[in-house]
N, C-alpha and C positions, 0 to 999 in steps of 0.2 A: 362467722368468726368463731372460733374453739374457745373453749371456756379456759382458766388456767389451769384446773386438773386437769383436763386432757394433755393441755400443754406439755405441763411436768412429766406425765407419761411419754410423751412423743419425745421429749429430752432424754430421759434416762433410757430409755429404751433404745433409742442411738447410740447414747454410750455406752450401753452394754454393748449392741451390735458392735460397736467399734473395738473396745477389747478384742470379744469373740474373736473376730477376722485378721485382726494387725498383730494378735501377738505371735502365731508362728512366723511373721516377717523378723520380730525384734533380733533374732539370735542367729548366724550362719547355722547352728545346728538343725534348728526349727524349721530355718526356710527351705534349706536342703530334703529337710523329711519332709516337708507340704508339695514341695516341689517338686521332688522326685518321686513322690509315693501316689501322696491324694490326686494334685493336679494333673499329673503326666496320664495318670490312670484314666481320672474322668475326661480329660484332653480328647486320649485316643478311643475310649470308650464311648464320645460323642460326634468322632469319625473325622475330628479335627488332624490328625498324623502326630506327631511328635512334637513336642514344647522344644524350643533352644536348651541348649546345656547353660546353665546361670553360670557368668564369668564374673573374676572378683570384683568391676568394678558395679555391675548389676547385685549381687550378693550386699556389698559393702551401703549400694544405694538404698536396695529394699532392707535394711536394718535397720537405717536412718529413719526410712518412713514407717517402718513399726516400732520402734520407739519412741518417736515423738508422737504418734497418735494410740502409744500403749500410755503415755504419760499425760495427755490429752484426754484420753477417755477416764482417767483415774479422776484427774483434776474436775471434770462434769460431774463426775460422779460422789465424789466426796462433800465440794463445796453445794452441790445442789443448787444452783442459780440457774432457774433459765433463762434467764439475758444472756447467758453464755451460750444460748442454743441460736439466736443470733448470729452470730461469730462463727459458729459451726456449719449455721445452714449458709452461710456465704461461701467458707472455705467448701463446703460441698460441690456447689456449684462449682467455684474453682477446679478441683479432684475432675468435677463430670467432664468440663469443659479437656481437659489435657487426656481423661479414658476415650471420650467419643474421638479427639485427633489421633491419639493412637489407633484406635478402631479405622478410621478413613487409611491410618497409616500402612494396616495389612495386621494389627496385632490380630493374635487370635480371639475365634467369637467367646472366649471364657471370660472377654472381661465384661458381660454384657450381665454377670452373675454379682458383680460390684457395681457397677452403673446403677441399673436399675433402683437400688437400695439408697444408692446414695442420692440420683437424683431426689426418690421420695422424700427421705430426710431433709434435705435440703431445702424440698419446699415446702413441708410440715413447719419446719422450725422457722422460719420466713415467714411462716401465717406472725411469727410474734414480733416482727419486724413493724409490718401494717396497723397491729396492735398499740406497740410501742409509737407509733408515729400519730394514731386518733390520741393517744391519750395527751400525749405534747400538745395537739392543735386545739384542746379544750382545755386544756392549763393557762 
């Protein structure tokens, strides 16, 4: 079992991670330059061929999902609670769950650069799930 400091670290450190990553999704401008510049670059760079051209309704989707997890990463972060990492490391799981069917689906192997992290997450922050759940059964 992780002590609560660690805990807290393994929280904030996620939500930083999560900023970092989601906020060139939040804006068509941002995602266009990650997308057309960084991504497509490391894409073909790692011998993957060419990323799809993003159409509006993919643009419009990936904006939704960077700003709700740009406004989600603020709100761990601010309030400081990690009961909230909880909630996070489920929704993780969730997130893995829907990149590994895309992955079976044929997406490309880049998303295997988000996977990984998240899966971690997910189950760092689920160590306080177990936690939460001895401290109820001796109450």
């Amino acid at each position: 079992m992780i002590s609560n400091q660690i805990y807290k670290r393994i929280f904030r450190i996620s939500a930083l991670y999560d900023l970092l990553v989601s906020w060139p999704f939040a804006t068509p401008v941002t995602l266009t330059l990650v997308w057309e510049y960084a991504m497509s670059s490391l894409h073909r760079e790692l011998g993957f061929g060419e990323l799809p051209v993003l159409g509006v309704y993919a643009v419009l989707f990936a904006n939704f999902f960077g700003t709700v997890v740009v406004i989600w990463s603020i709100v761990r972060l601010v309030s400081d609670d990690p009961r909230l990492g909880i909630h996070d490391g489920i929704a993780r799981l969730a997130f893995s769950t829907w990149m590994i069917v895309a992955l079976f689906s044929g997406a490309t192997p880049l998303i295997w650069f988000f996977l990984v992290p998240e899966i971690t997450f997910g189950v760092l922050q689920l160590t306080g799930l177990t936690k939460s759940l001895n401290r109820a059964w001796q109450a």
